[in-house]
DSSP file (Angstrom, degrees, kcal/mol; ACC not computed):
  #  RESIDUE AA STRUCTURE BP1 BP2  ACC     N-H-->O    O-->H-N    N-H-->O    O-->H-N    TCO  KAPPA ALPHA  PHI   PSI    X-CA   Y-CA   Z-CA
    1    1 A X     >        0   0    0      0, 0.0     4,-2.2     0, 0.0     5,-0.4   0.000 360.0 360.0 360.0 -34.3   76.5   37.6  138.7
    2    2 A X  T  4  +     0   0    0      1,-0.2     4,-0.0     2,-0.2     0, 0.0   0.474 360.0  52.2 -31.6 -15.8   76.7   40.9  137.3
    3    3 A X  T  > S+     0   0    0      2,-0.2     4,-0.6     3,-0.1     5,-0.4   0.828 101.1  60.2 -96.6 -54.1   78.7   40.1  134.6
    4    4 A X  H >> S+     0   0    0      1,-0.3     4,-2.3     2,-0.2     3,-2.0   0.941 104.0  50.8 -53.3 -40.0   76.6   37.4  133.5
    5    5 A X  H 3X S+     0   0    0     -4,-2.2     4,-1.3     1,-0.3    -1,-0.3   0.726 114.4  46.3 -71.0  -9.3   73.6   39.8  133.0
    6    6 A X  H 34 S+     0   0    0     -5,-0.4     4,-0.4     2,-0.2    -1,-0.3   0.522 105.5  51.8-104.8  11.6   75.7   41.9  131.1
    7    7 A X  H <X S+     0   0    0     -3,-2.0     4,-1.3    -4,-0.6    -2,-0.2   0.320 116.5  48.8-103.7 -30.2   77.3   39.4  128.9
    8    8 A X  H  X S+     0   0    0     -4,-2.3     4,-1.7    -5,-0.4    -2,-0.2   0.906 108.6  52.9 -99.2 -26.3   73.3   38.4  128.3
    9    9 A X  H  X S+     0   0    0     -4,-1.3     4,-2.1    -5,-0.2     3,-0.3   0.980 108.0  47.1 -73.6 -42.4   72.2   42.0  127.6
   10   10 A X  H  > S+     0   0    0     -4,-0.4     4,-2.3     1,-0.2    -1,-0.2   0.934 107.9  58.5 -88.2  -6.3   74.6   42.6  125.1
   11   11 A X  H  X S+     0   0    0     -4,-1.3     4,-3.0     1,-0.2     5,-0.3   0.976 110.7  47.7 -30.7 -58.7   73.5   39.2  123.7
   12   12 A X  H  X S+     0   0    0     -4,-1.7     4,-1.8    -3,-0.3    -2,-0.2   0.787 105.5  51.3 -49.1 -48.0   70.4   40.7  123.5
   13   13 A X  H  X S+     0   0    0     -4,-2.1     4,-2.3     2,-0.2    -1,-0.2   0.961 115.8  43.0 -65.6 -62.4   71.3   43.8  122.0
   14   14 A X  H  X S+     0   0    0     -4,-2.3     4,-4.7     1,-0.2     5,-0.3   0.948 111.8  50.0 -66.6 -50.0   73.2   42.0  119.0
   15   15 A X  H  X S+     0   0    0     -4,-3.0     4,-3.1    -5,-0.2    -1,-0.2   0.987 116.0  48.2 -67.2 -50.4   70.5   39.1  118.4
   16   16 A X  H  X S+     0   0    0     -4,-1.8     4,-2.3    -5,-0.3     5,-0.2   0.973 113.9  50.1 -38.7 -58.5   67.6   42.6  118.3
   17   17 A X  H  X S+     0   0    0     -4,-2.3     4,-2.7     1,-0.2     5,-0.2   0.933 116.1  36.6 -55.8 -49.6   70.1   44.2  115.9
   18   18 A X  H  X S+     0   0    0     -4,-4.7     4,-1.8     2,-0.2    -1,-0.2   0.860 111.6  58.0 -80.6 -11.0   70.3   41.1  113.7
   19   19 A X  H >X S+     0   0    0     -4,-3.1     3,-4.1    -5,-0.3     4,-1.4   0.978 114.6  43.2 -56.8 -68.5   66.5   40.3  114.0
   20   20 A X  H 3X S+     0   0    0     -4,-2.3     4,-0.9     1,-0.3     5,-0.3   0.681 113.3  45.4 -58.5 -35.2   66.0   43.9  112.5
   21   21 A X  H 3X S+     0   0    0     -4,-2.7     4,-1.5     1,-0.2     5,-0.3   0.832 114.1  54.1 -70.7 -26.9   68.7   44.0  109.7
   22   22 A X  H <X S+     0   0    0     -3,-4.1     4,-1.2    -4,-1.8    -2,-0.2   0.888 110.8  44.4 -78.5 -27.1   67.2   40.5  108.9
   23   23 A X  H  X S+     0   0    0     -4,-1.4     4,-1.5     2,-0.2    -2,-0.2   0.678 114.1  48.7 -71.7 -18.9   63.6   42.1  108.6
   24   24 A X  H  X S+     0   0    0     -4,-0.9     4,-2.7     2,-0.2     5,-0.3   0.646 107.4  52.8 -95.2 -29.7   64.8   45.2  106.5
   25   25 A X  H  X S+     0   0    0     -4,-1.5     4,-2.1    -5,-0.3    -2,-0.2   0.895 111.3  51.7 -79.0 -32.0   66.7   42.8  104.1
   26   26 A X  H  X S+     0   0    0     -4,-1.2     4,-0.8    -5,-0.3     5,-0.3   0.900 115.0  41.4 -37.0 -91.9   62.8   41.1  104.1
   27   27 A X  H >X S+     0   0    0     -4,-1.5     3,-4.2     1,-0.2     4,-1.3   0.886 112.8  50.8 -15.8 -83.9   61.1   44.5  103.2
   28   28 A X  H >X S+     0   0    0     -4,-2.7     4,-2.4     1,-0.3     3,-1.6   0.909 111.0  51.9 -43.1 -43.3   63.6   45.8  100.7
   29   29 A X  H 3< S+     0   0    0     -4,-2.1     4,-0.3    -5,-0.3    -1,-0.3   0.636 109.8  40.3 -85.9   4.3   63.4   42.8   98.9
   30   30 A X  H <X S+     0   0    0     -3,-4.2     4,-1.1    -4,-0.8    -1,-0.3   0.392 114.1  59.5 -99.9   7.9   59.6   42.2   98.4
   31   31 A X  H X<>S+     0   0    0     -3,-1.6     3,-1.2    -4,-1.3     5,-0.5   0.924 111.9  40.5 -81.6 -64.4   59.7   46.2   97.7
   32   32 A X  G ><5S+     0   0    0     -4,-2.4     3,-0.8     1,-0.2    -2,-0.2   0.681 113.6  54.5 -58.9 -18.8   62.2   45.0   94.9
   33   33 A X  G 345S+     0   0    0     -4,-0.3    -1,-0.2     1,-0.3    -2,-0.1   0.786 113.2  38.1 -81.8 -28.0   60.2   42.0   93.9
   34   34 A X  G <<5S-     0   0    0     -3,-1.2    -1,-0.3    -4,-1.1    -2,-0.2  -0.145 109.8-113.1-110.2  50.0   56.9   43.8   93.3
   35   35 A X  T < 5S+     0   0    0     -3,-0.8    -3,-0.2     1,-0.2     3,-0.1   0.687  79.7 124.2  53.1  68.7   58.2   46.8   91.7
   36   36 A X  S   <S+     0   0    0     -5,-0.5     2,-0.2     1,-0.5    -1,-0.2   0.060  85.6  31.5 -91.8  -9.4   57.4   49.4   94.3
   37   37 A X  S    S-     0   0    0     -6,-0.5    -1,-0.5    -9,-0.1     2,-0.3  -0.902  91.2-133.4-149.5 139.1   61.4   50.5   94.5
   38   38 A X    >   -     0   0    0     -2,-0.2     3,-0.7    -3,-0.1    -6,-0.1  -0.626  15.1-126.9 -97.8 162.5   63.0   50.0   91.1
   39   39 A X  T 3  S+     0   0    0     -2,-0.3    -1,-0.1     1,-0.2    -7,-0.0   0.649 103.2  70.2-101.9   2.0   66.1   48.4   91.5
   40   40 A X  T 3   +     0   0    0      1,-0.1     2,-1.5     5,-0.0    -1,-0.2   0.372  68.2 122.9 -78.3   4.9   68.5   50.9   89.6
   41   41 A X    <>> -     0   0    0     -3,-0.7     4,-3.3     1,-0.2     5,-0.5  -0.483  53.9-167.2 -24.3  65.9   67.4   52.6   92.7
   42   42 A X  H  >5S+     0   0    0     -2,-1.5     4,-2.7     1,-0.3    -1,-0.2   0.734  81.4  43.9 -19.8 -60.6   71.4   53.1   93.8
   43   43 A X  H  45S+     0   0    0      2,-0.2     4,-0.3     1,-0.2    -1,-0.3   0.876 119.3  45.1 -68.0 -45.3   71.3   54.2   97.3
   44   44 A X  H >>5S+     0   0    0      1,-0.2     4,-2.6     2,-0.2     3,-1.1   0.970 112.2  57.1 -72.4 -43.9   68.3   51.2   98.1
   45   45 A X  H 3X5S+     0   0    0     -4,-3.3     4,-1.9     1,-0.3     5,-0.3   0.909 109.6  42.2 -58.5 -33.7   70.4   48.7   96.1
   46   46 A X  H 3<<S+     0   0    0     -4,-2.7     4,-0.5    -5,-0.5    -1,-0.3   0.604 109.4  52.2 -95.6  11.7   73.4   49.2   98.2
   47   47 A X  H <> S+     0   0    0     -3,-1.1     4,-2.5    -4,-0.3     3,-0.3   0.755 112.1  45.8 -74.2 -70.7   72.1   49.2  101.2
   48   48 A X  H  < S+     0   0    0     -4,-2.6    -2,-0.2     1,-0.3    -3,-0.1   0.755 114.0  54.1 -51.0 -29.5   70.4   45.8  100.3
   49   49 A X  T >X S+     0   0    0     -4,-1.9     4,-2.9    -5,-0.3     3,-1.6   0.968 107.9  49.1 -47.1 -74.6   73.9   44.7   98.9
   50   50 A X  H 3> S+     0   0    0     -4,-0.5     4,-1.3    -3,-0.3    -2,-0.2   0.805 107.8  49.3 -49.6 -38.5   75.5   45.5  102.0
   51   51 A X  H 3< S+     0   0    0     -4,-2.5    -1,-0.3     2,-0.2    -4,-0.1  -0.483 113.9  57.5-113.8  67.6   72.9   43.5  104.7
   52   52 A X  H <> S+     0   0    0     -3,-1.6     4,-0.7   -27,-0.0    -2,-0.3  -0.201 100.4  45.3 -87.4 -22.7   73.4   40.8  102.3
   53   53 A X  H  X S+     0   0    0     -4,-2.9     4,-0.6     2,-0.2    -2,-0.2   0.965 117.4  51.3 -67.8 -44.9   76.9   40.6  102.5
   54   54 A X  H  < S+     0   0    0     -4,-1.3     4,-0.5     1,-0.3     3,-0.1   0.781 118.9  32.9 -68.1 -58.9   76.3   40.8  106.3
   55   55 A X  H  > S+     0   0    0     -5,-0.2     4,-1.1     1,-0.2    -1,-0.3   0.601  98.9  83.0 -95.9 -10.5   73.7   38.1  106.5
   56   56 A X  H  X S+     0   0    0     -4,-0.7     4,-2.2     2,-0.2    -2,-0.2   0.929  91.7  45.4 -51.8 -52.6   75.0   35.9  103.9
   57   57 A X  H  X S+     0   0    0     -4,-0.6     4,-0.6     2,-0.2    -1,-0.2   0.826 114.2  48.8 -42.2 -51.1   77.5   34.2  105.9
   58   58 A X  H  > S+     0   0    0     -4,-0.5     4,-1.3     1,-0.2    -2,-0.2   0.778 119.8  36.3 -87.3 -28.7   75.3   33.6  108.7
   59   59 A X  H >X S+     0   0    0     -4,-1.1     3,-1.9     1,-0.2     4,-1.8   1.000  93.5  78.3 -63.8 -62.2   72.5   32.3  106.6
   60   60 A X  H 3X S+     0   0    0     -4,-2.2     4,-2.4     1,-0.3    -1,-0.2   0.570  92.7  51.6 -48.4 -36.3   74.1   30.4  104.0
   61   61 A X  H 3< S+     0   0    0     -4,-0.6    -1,-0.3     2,-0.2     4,-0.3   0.764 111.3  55.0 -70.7 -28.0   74.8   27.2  106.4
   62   62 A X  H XX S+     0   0    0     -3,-1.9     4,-1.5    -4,-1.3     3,-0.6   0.832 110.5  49.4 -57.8 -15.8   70.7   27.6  107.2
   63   63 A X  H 3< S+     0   0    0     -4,-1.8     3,-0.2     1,-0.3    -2,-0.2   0.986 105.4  48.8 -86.4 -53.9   70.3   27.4  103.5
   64   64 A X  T 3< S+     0   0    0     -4,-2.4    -1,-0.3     1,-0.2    -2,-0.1   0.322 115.1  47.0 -83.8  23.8   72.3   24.5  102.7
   65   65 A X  T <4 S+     0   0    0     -3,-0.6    -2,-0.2    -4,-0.3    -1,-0.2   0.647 101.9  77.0 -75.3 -39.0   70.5   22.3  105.6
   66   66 A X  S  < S-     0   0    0     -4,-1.5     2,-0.2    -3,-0.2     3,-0.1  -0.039  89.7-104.1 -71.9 138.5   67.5   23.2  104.8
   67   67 A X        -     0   0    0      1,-0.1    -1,-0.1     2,-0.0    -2,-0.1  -0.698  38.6 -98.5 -92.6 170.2   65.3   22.0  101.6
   68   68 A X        +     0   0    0     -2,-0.2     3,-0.1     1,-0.2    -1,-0.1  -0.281  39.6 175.3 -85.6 147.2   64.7   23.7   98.6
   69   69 A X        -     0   0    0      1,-0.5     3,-0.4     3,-0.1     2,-0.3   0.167  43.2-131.4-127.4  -5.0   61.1   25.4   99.2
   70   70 A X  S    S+     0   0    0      1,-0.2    -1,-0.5     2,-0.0     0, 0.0  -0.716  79.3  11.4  88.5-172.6   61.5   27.3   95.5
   71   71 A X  S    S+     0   0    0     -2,-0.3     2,-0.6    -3,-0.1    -1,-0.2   0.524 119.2  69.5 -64.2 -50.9   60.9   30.8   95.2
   72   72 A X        -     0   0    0     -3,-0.4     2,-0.8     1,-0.0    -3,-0.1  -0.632  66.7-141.9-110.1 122.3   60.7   31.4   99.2
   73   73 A X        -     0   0    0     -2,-0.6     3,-0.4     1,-0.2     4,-0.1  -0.798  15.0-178.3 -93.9 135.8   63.5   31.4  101.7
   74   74 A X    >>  +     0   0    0     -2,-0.8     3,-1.8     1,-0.2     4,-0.5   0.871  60.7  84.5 -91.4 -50.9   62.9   30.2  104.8
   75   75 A X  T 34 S+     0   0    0      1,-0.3     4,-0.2     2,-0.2    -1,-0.2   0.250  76.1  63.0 -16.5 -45.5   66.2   30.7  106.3
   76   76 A X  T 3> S+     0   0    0     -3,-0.4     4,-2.1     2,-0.1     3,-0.4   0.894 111.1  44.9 -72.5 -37.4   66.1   34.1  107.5
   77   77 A X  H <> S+     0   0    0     -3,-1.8     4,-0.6     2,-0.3     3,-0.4   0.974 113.6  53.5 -47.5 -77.9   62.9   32.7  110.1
   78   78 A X  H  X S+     0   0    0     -4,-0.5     4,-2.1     1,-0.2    -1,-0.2   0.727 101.1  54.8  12.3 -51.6   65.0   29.8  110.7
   79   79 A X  H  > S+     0   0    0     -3,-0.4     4,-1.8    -4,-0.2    -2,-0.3   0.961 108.0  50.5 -80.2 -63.5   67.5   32.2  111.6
   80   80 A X  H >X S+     0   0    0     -4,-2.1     3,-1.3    -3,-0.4     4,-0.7   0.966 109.5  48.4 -28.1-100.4   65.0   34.1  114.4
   81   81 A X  H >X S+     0   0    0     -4,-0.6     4,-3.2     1,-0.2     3,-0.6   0.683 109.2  50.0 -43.0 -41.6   64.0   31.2  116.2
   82   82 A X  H 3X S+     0   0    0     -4,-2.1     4,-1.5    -5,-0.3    -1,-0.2   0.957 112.3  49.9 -49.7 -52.2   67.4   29.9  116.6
   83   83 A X  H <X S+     0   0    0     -4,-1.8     4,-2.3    -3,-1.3    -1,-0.2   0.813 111.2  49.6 -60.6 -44.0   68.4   33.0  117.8
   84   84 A X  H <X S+     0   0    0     -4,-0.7     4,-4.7    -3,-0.6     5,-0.3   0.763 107.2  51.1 -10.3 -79.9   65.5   33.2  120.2
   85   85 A X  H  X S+     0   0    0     -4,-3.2     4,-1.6    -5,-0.5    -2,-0.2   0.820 104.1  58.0 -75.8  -7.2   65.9   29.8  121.7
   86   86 A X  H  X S+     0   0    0     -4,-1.5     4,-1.3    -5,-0.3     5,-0.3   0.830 103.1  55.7 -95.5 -70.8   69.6   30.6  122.4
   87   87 A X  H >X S+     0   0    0     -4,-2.3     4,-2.5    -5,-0.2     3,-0.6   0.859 111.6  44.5 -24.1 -57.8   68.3   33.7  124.6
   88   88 A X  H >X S+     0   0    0     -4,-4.7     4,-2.9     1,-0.2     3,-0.6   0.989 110.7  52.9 -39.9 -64.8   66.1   31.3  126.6
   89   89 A X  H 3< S+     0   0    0     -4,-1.6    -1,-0.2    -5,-0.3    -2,-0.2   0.519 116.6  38.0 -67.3  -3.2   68.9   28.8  127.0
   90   90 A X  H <X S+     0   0    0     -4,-1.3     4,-1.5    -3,-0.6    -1,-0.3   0.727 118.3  52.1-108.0 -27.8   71.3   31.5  128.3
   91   91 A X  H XX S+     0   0    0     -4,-2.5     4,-2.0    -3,-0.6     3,-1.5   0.993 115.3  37.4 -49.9 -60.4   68.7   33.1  130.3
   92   92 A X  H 3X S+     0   0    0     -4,-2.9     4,-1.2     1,-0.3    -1,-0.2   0.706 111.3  58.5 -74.9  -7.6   67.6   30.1  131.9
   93   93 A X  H 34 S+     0   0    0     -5,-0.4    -1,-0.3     2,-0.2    -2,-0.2   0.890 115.6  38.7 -92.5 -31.3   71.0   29.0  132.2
   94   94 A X  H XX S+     0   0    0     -4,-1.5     3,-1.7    -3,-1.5     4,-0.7   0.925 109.5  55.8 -50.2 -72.5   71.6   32.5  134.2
   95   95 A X  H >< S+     0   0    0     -4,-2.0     3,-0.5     1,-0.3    -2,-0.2   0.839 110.4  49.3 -57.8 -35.9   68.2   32.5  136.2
   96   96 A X  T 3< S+     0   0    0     -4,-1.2    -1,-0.3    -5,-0.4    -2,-0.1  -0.077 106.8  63.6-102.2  45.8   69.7   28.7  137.4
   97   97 A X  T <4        0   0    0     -3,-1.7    -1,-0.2    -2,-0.2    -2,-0.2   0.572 360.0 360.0-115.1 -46.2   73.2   30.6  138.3
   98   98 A X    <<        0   0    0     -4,-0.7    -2,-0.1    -3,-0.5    -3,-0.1   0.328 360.0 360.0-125.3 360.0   71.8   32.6  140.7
């Protein structure tokens, strides 16, 4: 049963890692949308380039289920709760292991 709770922490670990990169990609990009960070800003533009290549993949099938909402993507929230409710469902699927 050890195993399993270490096969679910580093679940844990990755879905925290992608919550946060998906929350920085948030940020930078309402920094770039109201002009508070220019975006010939190099260093902030490749970063934000880069956790978009990252998250693009994994998004991009939320995007095209999804309906057009306009201006605001939903996707990345989408993208949390799913990620969420699959921690329950292997926790609880663990907690009824044991």
């Amino acid at each position: 049963m050890q195993g399993l709770l270490a096969v679910y922490d580093i679940i844990s670990i990755l879905t925290s890692a992608l919550v946060m990169l998906i929350i920085i990609q948030f940020v930078i990009g309402l920094l770039f949308a109201f002009n508070v960070v220019s975006p010939s800003n190099q260093f902030l533009m490749a970063f934000y380039t880069s956790i978009n290549s990252l998250l693009d993949p994994i998004l991009r099938p939320i995007r095209r289920i999804m309906p057009d909402t306009g201006t605001i993507d939903f996707s990345p929230l989408v993208l949390i709760i799913l990620l969420q409710i699959l921690l329950r469902v292997i926790q609880a699927l663990i907690q009824s292991a044991y």
